[in-house]
HTML snippet that shows the backbone in 3Dmol.js (N, CA, C, O; Angstrom):
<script src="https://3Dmol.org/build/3Dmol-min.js"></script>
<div id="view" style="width:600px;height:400px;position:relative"></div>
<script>
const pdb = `
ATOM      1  N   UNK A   1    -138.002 -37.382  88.209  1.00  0.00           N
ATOM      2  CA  UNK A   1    -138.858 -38.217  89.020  1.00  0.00           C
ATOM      3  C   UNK A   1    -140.173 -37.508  89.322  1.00  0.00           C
ATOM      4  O   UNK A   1    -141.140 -38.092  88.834  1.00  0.00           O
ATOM      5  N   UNK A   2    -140.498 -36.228  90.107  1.00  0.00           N
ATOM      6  CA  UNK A   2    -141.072 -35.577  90.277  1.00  0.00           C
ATOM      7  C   UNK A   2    -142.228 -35.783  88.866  1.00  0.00           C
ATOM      8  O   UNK A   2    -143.411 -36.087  89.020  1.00  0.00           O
ATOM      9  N   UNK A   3    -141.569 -35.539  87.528  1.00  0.00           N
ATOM     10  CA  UNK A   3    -142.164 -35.208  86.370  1.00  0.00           C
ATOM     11  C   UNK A   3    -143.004 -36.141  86.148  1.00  0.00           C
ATOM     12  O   UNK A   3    -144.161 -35.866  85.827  1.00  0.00           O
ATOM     13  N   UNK A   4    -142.549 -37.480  86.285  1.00  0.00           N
ATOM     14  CA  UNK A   4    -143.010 -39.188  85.938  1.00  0.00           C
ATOM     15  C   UNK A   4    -144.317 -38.945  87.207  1.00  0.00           C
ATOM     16  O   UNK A   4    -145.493 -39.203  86.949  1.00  0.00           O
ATOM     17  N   UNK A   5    -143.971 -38.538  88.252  1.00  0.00           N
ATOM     18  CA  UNK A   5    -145.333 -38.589  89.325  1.00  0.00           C
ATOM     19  C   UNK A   5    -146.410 -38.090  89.170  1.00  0.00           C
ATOM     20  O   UNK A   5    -147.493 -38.622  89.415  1.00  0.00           O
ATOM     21  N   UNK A   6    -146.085 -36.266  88.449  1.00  0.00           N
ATOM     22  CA  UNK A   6    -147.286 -35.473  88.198  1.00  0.00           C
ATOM     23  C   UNK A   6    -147.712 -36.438  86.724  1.00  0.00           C
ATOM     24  O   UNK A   6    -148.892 -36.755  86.581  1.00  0.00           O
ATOM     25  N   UNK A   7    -147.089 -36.692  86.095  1.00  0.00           N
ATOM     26  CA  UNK A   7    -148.014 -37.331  84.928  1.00  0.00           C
ATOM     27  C   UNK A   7    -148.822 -39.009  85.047  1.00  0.00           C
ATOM     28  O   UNK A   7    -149.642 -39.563  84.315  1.00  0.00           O
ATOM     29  N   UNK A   8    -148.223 -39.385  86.160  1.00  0.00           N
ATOM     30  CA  UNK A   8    -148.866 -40.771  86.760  1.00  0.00           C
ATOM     31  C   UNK A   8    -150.130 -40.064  87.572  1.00  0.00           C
ATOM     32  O   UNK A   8    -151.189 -40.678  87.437  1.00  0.00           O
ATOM     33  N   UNK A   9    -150.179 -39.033  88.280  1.00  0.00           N
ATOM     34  CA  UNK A   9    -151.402 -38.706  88.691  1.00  0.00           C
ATOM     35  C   UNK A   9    -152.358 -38.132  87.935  1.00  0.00           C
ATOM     36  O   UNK A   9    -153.540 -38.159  88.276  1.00  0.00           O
ATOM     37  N   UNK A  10    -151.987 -37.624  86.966  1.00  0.00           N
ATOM     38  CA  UNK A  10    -152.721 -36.868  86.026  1.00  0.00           C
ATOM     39  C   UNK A  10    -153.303 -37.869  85.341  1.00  0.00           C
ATOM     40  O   UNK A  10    -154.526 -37.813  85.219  1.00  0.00           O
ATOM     41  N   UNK A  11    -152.702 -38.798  84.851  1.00  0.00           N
ATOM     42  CA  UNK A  11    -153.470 -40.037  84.254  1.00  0.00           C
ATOM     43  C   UNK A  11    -154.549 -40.776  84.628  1.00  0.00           C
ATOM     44  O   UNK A  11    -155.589 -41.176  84.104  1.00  0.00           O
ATOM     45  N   UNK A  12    -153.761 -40.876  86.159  1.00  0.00           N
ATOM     46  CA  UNK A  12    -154.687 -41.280  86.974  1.00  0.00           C
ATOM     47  C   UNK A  12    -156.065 -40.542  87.138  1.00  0.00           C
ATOM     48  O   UNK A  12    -157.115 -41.172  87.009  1.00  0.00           O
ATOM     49  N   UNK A  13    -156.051 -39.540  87.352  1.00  0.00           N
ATOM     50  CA  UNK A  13    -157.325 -38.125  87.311  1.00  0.00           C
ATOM     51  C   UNK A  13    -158.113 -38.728  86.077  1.00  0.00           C
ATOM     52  O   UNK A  13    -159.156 -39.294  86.402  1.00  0.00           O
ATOM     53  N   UNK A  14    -157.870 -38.719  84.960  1.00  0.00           N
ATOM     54  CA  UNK A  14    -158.512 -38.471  83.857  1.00  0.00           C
ATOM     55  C   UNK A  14    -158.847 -40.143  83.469  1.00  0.00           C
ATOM     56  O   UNK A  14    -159.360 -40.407  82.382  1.00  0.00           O
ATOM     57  N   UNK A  15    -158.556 -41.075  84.316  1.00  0.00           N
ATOM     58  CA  UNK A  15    -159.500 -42.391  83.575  1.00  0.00           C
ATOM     59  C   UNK A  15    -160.362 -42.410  85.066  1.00  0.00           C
ATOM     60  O   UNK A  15    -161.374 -43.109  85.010  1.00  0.00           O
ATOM     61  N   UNK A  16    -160.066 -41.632  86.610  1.00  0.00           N
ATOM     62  CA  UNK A  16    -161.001 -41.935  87.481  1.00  0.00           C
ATOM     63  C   UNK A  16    -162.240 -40.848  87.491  1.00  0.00           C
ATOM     64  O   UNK A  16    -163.380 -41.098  87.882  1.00  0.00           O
ATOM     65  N   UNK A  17    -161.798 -39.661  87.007  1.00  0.00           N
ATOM     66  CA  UNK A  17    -163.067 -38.726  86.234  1.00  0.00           C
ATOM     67  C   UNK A  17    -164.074 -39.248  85.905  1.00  0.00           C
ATOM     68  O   UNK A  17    -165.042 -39.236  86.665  1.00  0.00           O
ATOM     69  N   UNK A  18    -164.130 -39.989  84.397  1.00  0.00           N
ATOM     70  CA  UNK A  18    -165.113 -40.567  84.036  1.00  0.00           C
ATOM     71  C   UNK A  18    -166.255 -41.412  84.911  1.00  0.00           C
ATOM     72  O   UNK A  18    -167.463 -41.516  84.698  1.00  0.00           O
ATOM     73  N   UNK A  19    -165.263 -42.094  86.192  1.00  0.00           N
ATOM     74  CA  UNK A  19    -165.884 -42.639  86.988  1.00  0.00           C
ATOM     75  C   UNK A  19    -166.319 -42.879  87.502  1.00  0.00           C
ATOM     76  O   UNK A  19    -167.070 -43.854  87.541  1.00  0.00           O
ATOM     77  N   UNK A  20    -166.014 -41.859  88.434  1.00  0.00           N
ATOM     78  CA  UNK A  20    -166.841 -40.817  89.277  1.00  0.00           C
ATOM     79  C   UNK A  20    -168.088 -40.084  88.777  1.00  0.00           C
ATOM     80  O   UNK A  20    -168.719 -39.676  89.751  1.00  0.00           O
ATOM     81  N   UNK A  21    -168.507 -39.858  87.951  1.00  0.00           N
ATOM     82  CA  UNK A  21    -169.115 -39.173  87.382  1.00  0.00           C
ATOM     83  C   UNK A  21    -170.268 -39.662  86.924  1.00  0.00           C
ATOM     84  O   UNK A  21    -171.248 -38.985  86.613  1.00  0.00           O
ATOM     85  N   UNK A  22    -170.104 -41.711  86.839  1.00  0.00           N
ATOM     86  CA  UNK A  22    -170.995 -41.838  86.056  1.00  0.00           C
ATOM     87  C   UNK A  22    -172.787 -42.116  86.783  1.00  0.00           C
ATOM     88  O   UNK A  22    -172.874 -42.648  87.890  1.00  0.00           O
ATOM     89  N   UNK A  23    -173.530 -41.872  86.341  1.00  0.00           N
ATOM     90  CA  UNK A  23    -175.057 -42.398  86.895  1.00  0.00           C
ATOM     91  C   UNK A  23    -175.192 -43.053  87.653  1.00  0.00           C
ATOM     92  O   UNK A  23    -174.709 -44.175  87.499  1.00  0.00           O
ATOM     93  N   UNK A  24    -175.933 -42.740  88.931  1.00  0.00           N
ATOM     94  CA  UNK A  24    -176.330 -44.269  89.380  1.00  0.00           C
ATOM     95  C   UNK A  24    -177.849 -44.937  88.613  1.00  0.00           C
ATOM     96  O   UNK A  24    -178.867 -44.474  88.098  1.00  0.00           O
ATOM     97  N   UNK A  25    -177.400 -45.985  88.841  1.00  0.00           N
ATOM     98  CA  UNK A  25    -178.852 -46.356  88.817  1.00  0.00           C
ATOM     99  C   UNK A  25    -179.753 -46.501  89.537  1.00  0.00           C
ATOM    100  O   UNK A  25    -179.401 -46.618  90.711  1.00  0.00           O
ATOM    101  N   UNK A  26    -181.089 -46.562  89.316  1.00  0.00           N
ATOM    102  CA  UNK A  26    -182.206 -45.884  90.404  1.00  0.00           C
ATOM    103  C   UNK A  26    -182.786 -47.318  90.787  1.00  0.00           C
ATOM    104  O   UNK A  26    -182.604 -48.228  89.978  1.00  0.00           O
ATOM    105  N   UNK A  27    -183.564 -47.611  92.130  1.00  0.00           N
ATOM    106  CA  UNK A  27    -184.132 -48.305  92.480  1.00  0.00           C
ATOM    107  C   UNK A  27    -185.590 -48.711  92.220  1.00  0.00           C
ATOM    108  O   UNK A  27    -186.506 -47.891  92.169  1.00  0.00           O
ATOM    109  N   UNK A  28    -185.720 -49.868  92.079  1.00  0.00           N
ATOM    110  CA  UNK A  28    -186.805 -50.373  91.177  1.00  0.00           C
ATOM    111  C   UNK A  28    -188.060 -49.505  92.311  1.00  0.00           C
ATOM    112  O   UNK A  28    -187.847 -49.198  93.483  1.00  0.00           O
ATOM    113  N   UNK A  29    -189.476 -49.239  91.448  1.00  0.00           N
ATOM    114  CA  UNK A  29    -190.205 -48.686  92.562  1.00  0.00           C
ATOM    115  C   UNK A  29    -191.279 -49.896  92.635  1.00  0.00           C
ATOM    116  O   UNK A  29    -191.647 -50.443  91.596  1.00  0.00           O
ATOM    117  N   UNK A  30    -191.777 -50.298  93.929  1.00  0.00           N
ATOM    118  CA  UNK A  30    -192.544 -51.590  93.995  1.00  0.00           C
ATOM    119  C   UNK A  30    -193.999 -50.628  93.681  1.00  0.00           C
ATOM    120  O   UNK A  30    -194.762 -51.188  92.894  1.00  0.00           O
ATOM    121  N   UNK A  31    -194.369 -49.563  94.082  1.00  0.00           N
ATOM    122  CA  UNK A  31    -195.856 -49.266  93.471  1.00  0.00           C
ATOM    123  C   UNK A  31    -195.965 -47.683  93.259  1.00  0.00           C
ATOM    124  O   UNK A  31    -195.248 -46.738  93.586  1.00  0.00           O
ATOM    125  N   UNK A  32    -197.172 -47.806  92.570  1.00  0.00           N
ATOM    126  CA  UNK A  32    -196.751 -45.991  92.577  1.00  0.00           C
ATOM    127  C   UNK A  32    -197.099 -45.110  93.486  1.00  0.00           C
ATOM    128  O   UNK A  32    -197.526 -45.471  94.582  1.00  0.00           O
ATOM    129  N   UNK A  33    -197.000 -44.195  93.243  1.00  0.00           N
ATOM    130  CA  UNK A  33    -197.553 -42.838  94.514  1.00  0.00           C
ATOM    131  C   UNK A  33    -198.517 -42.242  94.547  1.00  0.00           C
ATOM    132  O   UNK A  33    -198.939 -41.401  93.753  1.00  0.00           O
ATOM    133  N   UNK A  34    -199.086 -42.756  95.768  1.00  0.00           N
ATOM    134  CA  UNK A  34    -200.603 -42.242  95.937  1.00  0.00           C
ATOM    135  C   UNK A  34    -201.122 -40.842  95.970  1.00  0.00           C
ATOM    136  O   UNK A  34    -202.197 -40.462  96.435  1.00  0.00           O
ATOM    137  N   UNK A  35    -200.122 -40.091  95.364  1.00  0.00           N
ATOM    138  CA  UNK A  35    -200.397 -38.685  94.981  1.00  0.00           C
ATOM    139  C   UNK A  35    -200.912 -38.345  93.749  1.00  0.00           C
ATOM    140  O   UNK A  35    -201.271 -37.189  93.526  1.00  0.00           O
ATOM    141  N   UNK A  36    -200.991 -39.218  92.922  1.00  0.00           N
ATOM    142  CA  UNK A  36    -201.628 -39.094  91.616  1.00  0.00           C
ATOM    143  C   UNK A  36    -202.806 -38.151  91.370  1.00  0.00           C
ATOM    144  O   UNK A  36    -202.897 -37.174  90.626  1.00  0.00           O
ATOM    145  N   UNK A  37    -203.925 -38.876  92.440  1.00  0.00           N
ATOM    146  CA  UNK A  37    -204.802 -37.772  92.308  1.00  0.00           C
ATOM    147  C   UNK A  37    -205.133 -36.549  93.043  1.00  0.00           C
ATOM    148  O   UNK A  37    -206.212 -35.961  92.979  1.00  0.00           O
ATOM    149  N   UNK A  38    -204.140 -36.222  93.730  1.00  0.00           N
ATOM    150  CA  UNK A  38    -204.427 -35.292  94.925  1.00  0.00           C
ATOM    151  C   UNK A  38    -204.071 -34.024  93.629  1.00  0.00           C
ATOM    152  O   UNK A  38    -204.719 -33.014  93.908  1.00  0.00           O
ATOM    153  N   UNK A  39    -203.419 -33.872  92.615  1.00  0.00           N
ATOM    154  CA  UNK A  39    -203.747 -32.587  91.965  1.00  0.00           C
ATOM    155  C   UNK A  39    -204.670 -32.526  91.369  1.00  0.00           C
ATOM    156  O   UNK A  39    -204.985 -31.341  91.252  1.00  0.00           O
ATOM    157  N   UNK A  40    -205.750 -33.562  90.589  1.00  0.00           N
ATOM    158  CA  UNK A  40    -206.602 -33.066  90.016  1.00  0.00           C
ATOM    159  C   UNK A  40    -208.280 -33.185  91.183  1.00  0.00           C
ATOM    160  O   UNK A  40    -209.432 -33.123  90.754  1.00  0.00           O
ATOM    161  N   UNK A  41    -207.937 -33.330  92.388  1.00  0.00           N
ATOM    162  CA  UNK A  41    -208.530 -32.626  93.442  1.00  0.00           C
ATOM    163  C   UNK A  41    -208.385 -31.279  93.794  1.00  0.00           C
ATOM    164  O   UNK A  41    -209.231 -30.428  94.070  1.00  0.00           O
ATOM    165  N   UNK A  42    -206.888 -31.224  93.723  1.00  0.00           N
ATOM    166  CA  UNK A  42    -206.947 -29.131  93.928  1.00  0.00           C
ATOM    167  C   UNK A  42    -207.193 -28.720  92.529  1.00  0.00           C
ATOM    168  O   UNK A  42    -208.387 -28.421  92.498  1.00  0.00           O
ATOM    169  N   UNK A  43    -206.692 -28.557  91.387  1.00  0.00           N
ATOM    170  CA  UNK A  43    -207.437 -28.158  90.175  1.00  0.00           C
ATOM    171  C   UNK A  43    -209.074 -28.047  90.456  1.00  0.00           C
ATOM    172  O   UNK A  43    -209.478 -26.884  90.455  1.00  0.00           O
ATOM    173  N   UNK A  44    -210.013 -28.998  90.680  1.00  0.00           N
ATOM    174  CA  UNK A  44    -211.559 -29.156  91.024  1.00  0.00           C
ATOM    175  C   UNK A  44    -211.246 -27.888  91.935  1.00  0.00           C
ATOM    176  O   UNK A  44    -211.679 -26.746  91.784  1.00  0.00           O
ATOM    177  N   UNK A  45    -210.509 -28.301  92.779  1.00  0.00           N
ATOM    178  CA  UNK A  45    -211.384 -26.968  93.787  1.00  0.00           C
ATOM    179  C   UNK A  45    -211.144 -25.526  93.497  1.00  0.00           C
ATOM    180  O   UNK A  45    -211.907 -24.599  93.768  1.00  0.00           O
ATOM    181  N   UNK A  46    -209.716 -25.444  92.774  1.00  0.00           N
ATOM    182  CA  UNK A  46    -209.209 -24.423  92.585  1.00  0.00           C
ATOM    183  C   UNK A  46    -210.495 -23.597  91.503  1.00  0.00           C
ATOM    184  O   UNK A  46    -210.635 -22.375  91.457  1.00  0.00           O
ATOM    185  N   UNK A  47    -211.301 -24.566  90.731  1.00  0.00           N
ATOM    186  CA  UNK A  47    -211.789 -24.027  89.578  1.00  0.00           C
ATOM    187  C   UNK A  47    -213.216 -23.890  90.232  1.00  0.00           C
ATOM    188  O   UNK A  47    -214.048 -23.224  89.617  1.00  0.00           O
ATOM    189  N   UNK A  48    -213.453 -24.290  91.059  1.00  0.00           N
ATOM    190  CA  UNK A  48    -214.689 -24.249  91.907  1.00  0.00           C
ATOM    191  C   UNK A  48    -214.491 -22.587  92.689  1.00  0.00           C
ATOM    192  O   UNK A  48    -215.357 -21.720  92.575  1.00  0.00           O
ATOM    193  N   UNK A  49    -213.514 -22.437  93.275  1.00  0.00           N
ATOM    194  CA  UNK A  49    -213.537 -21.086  93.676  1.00  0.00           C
ATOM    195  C   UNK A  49    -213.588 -20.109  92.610  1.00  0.00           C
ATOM    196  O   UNK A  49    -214.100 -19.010  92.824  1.00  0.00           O
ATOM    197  N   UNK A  50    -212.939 -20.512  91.099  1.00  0.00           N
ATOM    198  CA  UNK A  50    -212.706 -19.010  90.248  1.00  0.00           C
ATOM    199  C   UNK A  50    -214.184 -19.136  89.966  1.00  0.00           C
ATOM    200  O   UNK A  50    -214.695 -18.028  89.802  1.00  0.00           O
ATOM    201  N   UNK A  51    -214.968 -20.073  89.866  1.00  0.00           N
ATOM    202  CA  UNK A  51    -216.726 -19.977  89.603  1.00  0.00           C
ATOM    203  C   UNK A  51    -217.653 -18.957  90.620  1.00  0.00           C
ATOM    204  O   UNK A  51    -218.479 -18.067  90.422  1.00  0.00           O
ATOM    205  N   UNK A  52    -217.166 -19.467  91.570  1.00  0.00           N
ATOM    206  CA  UNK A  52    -217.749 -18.956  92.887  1.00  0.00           C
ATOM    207  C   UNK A  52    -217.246 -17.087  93.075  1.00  0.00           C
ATOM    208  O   UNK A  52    -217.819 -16.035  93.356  1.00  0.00           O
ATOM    209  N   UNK A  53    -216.369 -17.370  92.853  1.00  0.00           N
ATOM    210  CA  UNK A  53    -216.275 -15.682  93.089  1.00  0.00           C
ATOM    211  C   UNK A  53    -216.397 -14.775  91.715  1.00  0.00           C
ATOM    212  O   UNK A  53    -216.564 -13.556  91.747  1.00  0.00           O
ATOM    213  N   UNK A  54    -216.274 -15.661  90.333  1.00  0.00           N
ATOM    214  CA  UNK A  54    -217.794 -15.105  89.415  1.00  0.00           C
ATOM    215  C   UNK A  54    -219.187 -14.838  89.332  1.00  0.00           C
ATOM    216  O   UNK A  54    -219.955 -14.147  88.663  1.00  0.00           O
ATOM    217  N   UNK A  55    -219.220 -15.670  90.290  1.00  0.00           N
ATOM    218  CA  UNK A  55    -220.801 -15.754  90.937  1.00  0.00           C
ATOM    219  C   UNK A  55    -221.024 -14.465  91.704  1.00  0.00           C
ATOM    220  O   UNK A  55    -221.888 -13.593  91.603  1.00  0.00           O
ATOM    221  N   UNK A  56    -220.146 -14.591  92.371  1.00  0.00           N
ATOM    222  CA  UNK A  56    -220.278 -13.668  93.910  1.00  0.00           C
ATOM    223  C   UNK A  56    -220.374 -12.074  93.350  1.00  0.00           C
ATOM    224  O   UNK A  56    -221.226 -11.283  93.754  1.00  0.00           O
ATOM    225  N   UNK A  57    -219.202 -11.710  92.209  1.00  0.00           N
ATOM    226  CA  UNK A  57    -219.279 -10.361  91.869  1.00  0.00           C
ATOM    227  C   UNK A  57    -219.745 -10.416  90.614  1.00  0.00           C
ATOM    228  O   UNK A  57    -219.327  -9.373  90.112  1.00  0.00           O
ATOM    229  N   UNK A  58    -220.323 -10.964  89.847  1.00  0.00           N
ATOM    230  CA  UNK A  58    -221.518 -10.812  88.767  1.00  0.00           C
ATOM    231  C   UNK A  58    -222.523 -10.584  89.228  1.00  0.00           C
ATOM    232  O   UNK A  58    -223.303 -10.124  88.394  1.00  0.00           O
ATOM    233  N   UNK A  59    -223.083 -10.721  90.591  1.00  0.00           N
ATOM    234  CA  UNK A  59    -224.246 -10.433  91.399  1.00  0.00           C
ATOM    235  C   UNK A  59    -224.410  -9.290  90.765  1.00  0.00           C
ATOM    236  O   UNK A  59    -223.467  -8.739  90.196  1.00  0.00           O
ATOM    237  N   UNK A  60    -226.174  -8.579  90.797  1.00  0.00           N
ATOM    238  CA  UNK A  60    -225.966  -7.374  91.029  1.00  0.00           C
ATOM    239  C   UNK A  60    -226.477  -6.688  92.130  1.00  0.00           C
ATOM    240  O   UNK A  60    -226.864  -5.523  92.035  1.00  0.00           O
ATOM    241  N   UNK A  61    -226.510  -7.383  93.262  1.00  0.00           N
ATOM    242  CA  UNK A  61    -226.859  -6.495  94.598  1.00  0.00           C
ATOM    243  C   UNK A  61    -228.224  -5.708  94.781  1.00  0.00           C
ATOM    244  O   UNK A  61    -228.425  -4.650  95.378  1.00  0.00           O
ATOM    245  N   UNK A  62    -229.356  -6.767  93.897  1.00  0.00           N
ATOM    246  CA  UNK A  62    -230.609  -5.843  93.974  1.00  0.00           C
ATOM    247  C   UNK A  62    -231.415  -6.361  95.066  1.00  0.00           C
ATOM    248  O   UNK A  62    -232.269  -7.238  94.936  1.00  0.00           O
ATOM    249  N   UNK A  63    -230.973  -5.533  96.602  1.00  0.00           N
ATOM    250  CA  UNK A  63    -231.621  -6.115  97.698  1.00  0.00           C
ATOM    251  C   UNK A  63    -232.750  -4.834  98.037  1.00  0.00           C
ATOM    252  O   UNK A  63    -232.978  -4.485  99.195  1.00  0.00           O
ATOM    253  N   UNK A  64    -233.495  -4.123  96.692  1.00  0.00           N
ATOM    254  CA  UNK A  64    -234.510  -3.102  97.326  1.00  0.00           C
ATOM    255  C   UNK A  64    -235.790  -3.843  97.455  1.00  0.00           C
ATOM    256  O   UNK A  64    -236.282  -4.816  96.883  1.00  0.00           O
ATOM    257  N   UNK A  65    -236.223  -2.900  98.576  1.00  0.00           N
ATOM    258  CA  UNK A  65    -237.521  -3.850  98.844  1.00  0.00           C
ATOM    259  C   UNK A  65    -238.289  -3.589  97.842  1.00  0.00           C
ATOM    260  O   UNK A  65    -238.214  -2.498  97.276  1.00  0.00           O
ATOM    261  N   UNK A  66    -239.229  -4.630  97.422  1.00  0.00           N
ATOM    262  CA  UNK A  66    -239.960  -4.696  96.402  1.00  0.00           C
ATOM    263  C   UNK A  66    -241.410  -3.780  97.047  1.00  0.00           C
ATOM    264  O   UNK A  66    -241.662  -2.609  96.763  1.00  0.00           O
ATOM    265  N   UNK A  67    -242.038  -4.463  97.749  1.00  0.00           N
ATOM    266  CA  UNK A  67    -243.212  -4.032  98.381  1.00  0.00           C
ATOM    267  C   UNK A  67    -243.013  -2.530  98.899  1.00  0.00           C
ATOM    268  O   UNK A  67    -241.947  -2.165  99.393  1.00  0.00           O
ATOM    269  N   UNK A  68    -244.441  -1.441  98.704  1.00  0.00           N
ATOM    270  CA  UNK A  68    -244.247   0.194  98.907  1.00  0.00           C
ATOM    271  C   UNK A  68    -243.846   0.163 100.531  1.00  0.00           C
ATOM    272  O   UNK A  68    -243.606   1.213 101.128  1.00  0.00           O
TER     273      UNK A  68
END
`;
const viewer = $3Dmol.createViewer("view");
viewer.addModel(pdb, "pdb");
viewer.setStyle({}, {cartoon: {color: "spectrum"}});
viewer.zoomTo();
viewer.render();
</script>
C-alpha cells in the first residue's frame, strides 16, 4: 500500500512540475515609458563634461603678463 502511495505521488510531482513552472504571461502595456530619452540626455552631458575637462587641461596656463 505504502508502495502504490509513494508512486501515486510521484506521478503526481512530475505532471504538476511542468506546471508550475510554466510562464506567465505579461500584461499588455497601454504606452511606453517616458524614460526613453532621459539616457541620451545623460550620454549629452556625460560627453559634454569629457570635452570640458579636455578643454580645461589642454590649457596651457599662459597667465604672464604681457606688458614690461
Amino acid at each position: 500500500m505504502k508502495r502504490a502511495i509513494a508512486l501515486g505521488t510521484a506521478a503526481f510531482a512530475m505532471v504538476a512540475a511542468p506546471l508550475a513552472a510554466a510562464d506567465r504571461s505579461a500584461a499588455p502595456v497601454e504606452s511606453e515609458s517616458e524614460l526613453v530619452g532621459g539616457s541620451l540626455l545623460i550620454a549629452a552631458l556625460g560627453a559634454a563634461a569629457v570635452i570640458a575637462a579636455v578643454v580645461l587641461i589642454a590649457d596651457d596656463d599662459d597667465d604672464d603678463a604681457v606688458s614690461p
